[in-house]
C-alpha positions in Angstrom: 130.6 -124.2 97.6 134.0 -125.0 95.7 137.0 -122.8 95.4 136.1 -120.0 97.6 132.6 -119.7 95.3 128.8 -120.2 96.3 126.6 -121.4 93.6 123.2 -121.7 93.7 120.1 -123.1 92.0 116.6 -122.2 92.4 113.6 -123.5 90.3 110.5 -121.3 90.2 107.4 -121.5 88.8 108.3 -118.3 86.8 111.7 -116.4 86.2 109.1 -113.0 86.0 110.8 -110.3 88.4 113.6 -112.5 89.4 116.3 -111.0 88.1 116.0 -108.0 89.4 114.9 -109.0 92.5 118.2 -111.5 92.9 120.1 -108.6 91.9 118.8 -105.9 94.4 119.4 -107.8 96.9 123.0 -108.8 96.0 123.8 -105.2 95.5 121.9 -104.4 99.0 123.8 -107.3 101.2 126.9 -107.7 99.3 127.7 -104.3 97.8 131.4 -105.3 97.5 130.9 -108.8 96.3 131.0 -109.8 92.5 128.2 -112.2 91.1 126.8 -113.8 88.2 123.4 -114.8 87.4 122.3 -117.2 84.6 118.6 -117.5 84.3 118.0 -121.0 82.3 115.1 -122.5 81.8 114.8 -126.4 82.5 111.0 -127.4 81.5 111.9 -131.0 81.6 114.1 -131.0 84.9 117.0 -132.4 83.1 119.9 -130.4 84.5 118.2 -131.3 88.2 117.8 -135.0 87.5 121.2 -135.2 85.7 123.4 -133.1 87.8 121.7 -131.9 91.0 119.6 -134.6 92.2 122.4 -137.1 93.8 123.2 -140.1 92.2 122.6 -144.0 93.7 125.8 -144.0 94.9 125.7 -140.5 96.7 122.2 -141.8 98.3 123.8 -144.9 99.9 126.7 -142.6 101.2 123.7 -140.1 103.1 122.3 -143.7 104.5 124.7 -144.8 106.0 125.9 -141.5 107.6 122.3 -141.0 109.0 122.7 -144.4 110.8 126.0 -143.2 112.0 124.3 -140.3 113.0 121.7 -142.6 114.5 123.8 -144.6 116.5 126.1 -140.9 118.0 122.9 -139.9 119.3 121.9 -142.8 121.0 125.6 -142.1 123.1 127.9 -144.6 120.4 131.2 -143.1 120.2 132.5 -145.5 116.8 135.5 -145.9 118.2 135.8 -148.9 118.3 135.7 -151.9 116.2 132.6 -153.9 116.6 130.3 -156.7 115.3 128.6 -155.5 112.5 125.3 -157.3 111.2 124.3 -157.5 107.8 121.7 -158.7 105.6 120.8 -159.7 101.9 117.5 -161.0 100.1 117.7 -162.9 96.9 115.4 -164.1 94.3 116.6 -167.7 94.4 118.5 -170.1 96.6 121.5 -170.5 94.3 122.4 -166.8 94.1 122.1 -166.5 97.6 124.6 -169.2 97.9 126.8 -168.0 95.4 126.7 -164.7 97.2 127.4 -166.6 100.1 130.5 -168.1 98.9 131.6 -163.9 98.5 131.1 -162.6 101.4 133.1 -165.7 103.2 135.8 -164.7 100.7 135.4 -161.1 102.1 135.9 -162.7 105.8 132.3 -162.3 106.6 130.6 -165.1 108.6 127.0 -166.5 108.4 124.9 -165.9 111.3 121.9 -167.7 109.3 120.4 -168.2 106.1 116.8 -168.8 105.5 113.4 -168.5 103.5 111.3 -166.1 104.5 107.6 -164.9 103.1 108.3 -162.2 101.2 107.0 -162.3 97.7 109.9 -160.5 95.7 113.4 -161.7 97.3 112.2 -164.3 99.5 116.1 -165.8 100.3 117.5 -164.1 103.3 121.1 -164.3 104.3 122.2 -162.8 107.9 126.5 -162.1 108.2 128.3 -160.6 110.6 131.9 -159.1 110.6 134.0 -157.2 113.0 135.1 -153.8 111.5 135.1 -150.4 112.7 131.8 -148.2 111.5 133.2 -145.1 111.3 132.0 -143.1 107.5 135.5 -143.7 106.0 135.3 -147.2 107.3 132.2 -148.2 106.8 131.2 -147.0 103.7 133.4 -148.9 101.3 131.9 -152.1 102.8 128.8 -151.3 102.4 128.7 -149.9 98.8 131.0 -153.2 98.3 128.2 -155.3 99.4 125.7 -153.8 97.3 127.6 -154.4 94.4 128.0 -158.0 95.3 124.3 -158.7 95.8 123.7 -156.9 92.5 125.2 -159.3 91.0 124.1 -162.3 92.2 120.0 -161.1 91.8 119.4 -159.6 95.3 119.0 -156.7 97.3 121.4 -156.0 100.3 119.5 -153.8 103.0 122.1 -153.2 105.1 
C-alpha cells in the first residue's frame, strides 16, 4: 500500500483462467474502483527474490520487533531505559578483542568474555548497555552491532 494504491502479487502454479477470474471479481466487489492487472511470468523467481522477498537488513528489523513484541506481551511497557544484554561469537580471540575495543568505544561494558565449545565461532563476548528498547531506539543499535561484528569475523546474536 503506497499513495492511496494497493498492489498485489500472487504466484500460481498457472496464470490459466486467472485473468478473468481477477477481473470478475474486481468488477463484482469494486464496481466503482479502477484497476490494473499485469500477468508476468517469473519461472526463475527473480522479481520475488530481488524485490519481494525482504532484504537482510529488513529481516533484522522484523527480529527485533518480534522480541519487542515478545517482551509487551509478557506485561513490558519499554518505557523505560534499561540494561540491555548483548552477545557476539567470533572465530578467533583477537577479533573478539578488537571487537571488544568497539563496543567500549560505543560505551558498552563487558559483562564477560569466554571460550565456549562451539565448533564455528567459538569466542563469546557478553556486553551490557543501558538504552531504551523501544523499535526507533533499539534498532539502530542493533543493526550497528551487527555491522561491527561483521567486520571483525563474528556473528552478533543479539
Amino acid at each position: 500500500m503506497h499513495n492511496f494504491e494497493r498492489l498485489e502479487y500472487f504466484y500460481l502454479k498457472s496464470d490459466e483462467g486467472i485473468k478473468k477470474k481477477i477481473e470478475q471479481f474486481y468488477k463484482t466487489s469494486y464496481p466503482n474502483k479502477k484497476y490494473y492487472l499485469n500477468i508476468k511470468e517469473d519461472k526463475h523467481w527473480k522479481y520475488y527474490t530481488k524485490f519481494l522477498y525482504p532484504n537482510e537488513e529488513t529481516i533484522n528489523y522484523m527480529e527485533d520487533q518480534k522480541v519487542l513484541e515478545a517482551l509487551k506481551n509478557a506485561g513490558d511497557n519499554l518505557t523505560k531505559a534499561r540494561k540491555i544484554d548483548h552477545w557476539a561469537y567470533f572465530l578467533d580471540n583477537t577479533s573478539m578483542l578488537s571487537f571488544k575495543k568497539e563496543v567500549i568505544k560505543q560505551g558498552f561494558k563487558i559483562e564477560s568474555s569466554s571460550k565456549i565449545e562451539n565448533k564455528n565461532m567459538p569466542y563469546r563476548l557478553h556486553f551490557f548497555r543501558i538504552d531504551h528498547i523501544d523499535i526507533d531506539s533499539i534498532y539502530p543499535i542493533t543493526s550497528l552491532l551487527r555491522k561491527m561484528a561483521i567486520q571483525h569475523n563474528g556473528d552478533y546474536d543479539g
